[in-house]
C-alpha positions in Angstrom: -68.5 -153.5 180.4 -65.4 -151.6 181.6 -65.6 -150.3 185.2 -64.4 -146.9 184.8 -65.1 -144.5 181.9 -62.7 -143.1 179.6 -62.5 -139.4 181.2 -61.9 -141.6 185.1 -58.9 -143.6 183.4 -57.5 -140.4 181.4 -57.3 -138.5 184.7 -55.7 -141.4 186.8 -53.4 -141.7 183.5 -52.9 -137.9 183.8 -52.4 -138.1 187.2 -49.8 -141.0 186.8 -47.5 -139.1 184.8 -47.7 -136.2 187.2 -46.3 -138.4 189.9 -43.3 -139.5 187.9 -44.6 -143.0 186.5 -45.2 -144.3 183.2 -48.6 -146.1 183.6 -49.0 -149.5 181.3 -52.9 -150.1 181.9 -54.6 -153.7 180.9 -58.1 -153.8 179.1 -59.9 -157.0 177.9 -62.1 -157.0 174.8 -63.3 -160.1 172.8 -61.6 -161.9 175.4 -58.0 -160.1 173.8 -55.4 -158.4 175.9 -54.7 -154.7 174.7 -52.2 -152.0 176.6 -52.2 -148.3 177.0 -49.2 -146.9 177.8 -49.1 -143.2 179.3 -45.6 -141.2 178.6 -44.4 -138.0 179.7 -44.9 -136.4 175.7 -47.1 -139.2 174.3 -49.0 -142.3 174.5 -49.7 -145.7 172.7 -52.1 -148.6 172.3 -51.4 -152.4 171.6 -52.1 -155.6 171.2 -50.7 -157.7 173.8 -49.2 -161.3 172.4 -45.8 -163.5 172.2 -47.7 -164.9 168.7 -49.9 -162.1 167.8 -49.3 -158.8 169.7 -48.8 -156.1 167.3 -46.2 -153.6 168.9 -47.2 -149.7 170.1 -49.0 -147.1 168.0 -47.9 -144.1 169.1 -50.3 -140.9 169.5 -49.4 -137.1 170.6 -52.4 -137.6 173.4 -55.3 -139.5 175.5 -57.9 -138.0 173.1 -55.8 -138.8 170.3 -55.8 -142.7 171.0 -59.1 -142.6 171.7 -61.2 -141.6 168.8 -58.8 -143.5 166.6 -59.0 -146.7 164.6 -56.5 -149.1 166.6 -55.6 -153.3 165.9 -58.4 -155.4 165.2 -60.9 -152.5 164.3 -61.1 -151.0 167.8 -62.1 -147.5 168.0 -62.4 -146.9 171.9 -64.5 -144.0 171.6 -67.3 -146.3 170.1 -66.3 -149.1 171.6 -65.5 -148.8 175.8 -68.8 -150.3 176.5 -67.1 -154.1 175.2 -64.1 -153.7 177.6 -64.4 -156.5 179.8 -62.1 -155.6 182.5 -59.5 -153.2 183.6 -56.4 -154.0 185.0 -53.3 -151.3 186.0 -51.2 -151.9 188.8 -49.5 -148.6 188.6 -52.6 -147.7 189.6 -53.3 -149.6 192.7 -49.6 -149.3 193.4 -50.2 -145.4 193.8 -53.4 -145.4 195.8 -55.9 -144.8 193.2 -58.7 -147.8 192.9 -58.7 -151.2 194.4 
């Protein structure tokens, strides 16, 4: 189960962007690596992989990305209970968990 709730992470990615950085944060699910990736105008989802990443899907927001159907099936609105970790070190590098 994922440690912080969507509307935590959407503010620290918020909050990333705000301070000048371009947030790449980690999640674990099925034992797969996936990426979010804040911008200043956007943001994106992917599956991580050399063999079978998938490459970014981009969406106009947060809430965007989150209610829709991503790789493998993953909707994260109905599915951020089966993240088994977190991982951003954006944001331990700016002060805010960990």
């Amino acid at each position: 189960m994922a440690e912080y709730d969507f509307e935590t992470i959407k503010t620290l990615l918020l909050k990333s962007i705000d301070n000048g950085w371009e947030a790449e944060l980690t999640l674990y699910m099925n034992s797969r690596e996936y990426m979010i990736i804040i911008y200043e105008d956007h943001c994106s989802f992917q599956k991580c992989g050399y063999k079978d990443g998938s490459g970014e899907y981009y969406f106009a927001s947060l809430d965007e990305l989150y209610v829709a159907e991503q790789v493998d099936g993953i909707i994260l609105k109905r599915d951020w209970e089966k993240i088994e970790h977190l991982d951003c070190v954006d944001f331990e590098m700016q002060g805010f968990w960990r």
